[in-house]
N, C-alpha and C positions, 0 to 999 in steps of 0.2 A: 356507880360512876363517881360519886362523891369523894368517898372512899378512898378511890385511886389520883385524885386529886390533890392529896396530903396535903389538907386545908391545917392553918393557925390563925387562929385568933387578928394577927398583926395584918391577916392577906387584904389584900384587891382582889375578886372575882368576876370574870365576865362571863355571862350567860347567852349564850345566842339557842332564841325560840322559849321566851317566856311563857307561851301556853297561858294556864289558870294564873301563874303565878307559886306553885309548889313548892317545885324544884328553890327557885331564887329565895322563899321561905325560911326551907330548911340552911339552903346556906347563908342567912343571914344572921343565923344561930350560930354559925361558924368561925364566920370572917369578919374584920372592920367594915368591908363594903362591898355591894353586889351591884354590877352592873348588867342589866339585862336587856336583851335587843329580839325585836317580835317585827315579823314582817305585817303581820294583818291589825291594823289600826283598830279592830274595837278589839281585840283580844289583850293588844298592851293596855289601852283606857282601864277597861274590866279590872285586867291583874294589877295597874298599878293603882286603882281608887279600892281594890279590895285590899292590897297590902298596908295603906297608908293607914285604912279603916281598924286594921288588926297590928296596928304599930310596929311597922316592918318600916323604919326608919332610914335603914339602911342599905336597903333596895331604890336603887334609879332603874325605871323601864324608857326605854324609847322606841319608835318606828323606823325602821332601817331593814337595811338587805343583811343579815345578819354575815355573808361572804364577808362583808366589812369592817364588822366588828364596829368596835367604838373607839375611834383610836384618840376621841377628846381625851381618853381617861387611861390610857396604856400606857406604861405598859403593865401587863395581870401577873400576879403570881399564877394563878391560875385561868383555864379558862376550861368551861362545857359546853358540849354542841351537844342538843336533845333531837336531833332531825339527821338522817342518813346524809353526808354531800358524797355523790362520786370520788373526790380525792379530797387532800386536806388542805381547806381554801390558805393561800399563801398568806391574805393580809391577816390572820389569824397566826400565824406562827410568828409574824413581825410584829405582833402586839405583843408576846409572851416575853415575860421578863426571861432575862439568862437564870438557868435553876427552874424557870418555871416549868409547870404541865397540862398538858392537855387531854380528855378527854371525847374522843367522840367518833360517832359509828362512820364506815365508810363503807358505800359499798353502790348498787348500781339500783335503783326503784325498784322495791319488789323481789328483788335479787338476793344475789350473796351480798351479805353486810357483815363488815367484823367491824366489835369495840377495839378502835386503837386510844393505846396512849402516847402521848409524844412528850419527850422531853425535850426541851431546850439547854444545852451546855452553859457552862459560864462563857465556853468562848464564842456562842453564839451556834456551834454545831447543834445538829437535827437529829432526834435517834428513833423510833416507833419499834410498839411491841403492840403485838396482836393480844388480847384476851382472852375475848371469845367470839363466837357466831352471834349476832343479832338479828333482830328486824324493826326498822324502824320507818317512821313515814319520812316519806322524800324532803330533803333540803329544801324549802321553795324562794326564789328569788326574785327581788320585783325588778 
């Protein structure tokens, strides 16, 4: 997922479903800046006192629906969703810089899931490409 992200160095990344904290790890190796959004309040705590602990400086976690993204800090070159949503939440393609991309699975709980990725045009046009087959735990939204 990363990968198809075609991170540089100069990027803004948003993360929606911080988890442990990994994921946002490894892209902070990547990018100038990660911003990551975690719906369940002690899992962002966790990941963002163990990021700060292992100098991931460049990492912002917050508590949020992650459907919403973070739009204090958009718009992203990039953005990752690590959690299946049914379609592809809209306030998430309007954080996407033009050029930008997105990564992330869609598909129905438990279901068929494909990895899309979505481009954003310069002129603000939408395009997705299918991957592959996934299975991921459900998008949850508070």
């Amino acid at each position: 997922m990363t990968d198809f992200l075609d991170t540089r160095p100069d990027h803004k990344v948003m993360e929606i479903g911080t988890g442990s904290g990994y994921q946002a790890a490894v892209l902070s190796n990547l990018v100038k800046e990660v911003y990551s959004v975690e719906v369940i309040p002690e899992l962002a705590k966790k990941a963002s006192e163990t990021l700060a602990s292992l100098g991931y400086h460049n990492v912002h976690v917050c508590v949020g629906d992650g459907y919403n993204g973070w739009s204090d800090f958009a718009p992203y070159d990039g953005i990752i969703v690590t959690a299946a949503a049914p379609k592809i939440p809209t306030p998430l393609i309007s954080q996407l810089k033009p050029t930008g991309r997105m990564v992330i699975p869609v598909g129905e709980q438990w279901g068929a899931q494909e990895l899309m990725l979505v481009i954003k045009g310069a002129d603000d046009s939408v395009q997705t490409q299918k991957i592959l087959e996934v299975s991921f735990v459900p998008f949850v939204r508070n």
